[in-house]
ZAMARGU-4260 file (C-alpha; in steps of 0.2 Angstrom, whole numbers, plus 5000, padded with zeros to 4 digits):
<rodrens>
0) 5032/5099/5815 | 5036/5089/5800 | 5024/5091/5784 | 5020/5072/5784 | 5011/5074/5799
5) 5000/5089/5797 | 4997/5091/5776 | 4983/5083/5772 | 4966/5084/5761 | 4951/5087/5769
10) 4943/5068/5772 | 4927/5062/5767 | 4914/5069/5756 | 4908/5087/5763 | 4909/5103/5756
15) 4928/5109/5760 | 4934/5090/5755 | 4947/5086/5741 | 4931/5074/5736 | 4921/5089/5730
20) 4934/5097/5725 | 4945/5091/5714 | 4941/5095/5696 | 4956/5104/5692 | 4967/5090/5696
25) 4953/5078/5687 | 4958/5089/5669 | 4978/5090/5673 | 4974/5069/5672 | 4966/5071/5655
30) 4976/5083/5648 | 4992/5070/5651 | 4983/5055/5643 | 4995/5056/5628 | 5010/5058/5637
35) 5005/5044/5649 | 4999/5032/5633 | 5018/5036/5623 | 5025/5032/5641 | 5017/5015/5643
40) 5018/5009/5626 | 5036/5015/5625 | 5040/5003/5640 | 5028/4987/5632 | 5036/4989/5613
45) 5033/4969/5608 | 5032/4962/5624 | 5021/4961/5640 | 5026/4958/5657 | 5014/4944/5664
50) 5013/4954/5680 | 5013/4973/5679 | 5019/4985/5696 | 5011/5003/5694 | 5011/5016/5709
55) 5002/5031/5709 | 5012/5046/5718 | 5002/5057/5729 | 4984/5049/5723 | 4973/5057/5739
60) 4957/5052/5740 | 4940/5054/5730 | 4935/5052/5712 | 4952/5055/5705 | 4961/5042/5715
65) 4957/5026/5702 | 4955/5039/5686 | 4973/5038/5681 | 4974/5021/5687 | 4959/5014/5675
70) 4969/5023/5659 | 4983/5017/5662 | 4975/4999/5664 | 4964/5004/5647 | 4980/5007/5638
75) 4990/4992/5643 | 4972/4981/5638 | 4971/4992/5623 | 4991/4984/5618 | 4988/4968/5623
80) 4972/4966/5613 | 4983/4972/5598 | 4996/4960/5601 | 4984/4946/5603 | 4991/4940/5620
85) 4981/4939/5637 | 4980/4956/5649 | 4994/4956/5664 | 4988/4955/5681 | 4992/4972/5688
90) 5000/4978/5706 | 4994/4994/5709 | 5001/5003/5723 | 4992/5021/5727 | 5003/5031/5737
95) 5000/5047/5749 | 5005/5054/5765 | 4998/5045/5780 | 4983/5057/5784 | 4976/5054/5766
100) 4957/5046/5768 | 4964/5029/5761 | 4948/5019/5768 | 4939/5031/5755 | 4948/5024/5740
105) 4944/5006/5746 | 4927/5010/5747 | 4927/5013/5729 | 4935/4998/5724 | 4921/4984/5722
110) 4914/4997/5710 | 4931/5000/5701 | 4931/4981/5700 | 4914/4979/5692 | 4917/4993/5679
115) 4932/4983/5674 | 4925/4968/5671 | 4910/4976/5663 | 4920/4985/5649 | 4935/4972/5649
120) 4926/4958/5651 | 4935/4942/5648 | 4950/4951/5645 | 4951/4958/5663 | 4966/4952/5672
125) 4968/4950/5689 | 4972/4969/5700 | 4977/4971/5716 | 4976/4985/5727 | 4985/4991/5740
130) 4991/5006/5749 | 5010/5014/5752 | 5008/5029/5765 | 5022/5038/5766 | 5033/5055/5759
135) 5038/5050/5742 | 5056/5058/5747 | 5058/5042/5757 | 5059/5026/5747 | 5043/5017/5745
140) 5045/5001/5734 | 5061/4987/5735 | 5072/4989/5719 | 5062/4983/5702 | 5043/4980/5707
145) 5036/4995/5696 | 5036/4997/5679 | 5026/5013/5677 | 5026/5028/5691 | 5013/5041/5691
150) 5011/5059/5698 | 4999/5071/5693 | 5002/5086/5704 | 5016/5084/5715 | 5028/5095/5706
155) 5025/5109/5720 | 5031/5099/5733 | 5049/5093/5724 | 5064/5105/5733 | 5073/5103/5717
160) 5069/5096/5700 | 5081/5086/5691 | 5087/5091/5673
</rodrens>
């Protein structure tokens, strides 16, 4: 049997779900802020794009889904502040296997959109959401719609690892 078809997290919000536990994968996020924040600002230098594509590798489910996706959002406000111009609007594309809990995430997003707006304000572009189930051996996106691809912990599932 393939592993697309029968790896998964454990769904929802009980006891044994990735919900509940996933604060070790919360601190890998952290830990890589800098490295995420010389990433993006290396791609923005002096200009912005007016739309931004983002995808999040192997995002599961629960509270750490939109974590990396709000920093990376906070960075690219935080450089478009300082360059006095306008936030993009951002495509994010959140990416797992097809058993992740996806209807979880989007749950979460009226929320996620709120907080934005709260802390952004004005300055909150436009953000849509959606989801890309599939392995990430396979291709996922048509040529040139991201500008920044993230992934946290997938390393352990990678057959090879390019030098």
């Amino acid at each position: 049997m393939e592993v697309v078809k029968v790896l998964h997290m454990n769904k929802g919000d009980g006891e044994t779900s990735y919900a509940k536990n996933s604060t070790v994968q919360s601190k890998i996020i952290s830990t890589a802020k800098p490295a995420i924040e010389e990433a993006i600002l290396g791609i923005l230098c002096e200009k912005v794009p007016e739309s931004i594509g983002i995808a999040d590798l192997g995002c599961s489910s629960g509270p750490n889904s939109l974590l990396v996706i709000s920093e990376i959002m906070d960075i690219i406000h935080a450089r478009c502040r300082n360059l006095d111009r306008p936030s993009p609007e951002f495509r994010v594309s959140l990416n797992d296997l097809p058993g992740n809990d996806f209807n979880s995430i989007f749950e979460t997003l009226p929320a996620f959109f709120k907080k934005q707006k709260q802390e952004k304000g004005i300055g909150f572009g436009r953000c849509y959401v959606s989801a890309v189930a599939g392995s990430f051996y396979d291709r996922l996106f048509p040529d040139k719609s991201l500008h920044f691809v993230h992934s946290s912990s997938s390393l352990h599932w990678l057959s090879q690892v390019s030098m």
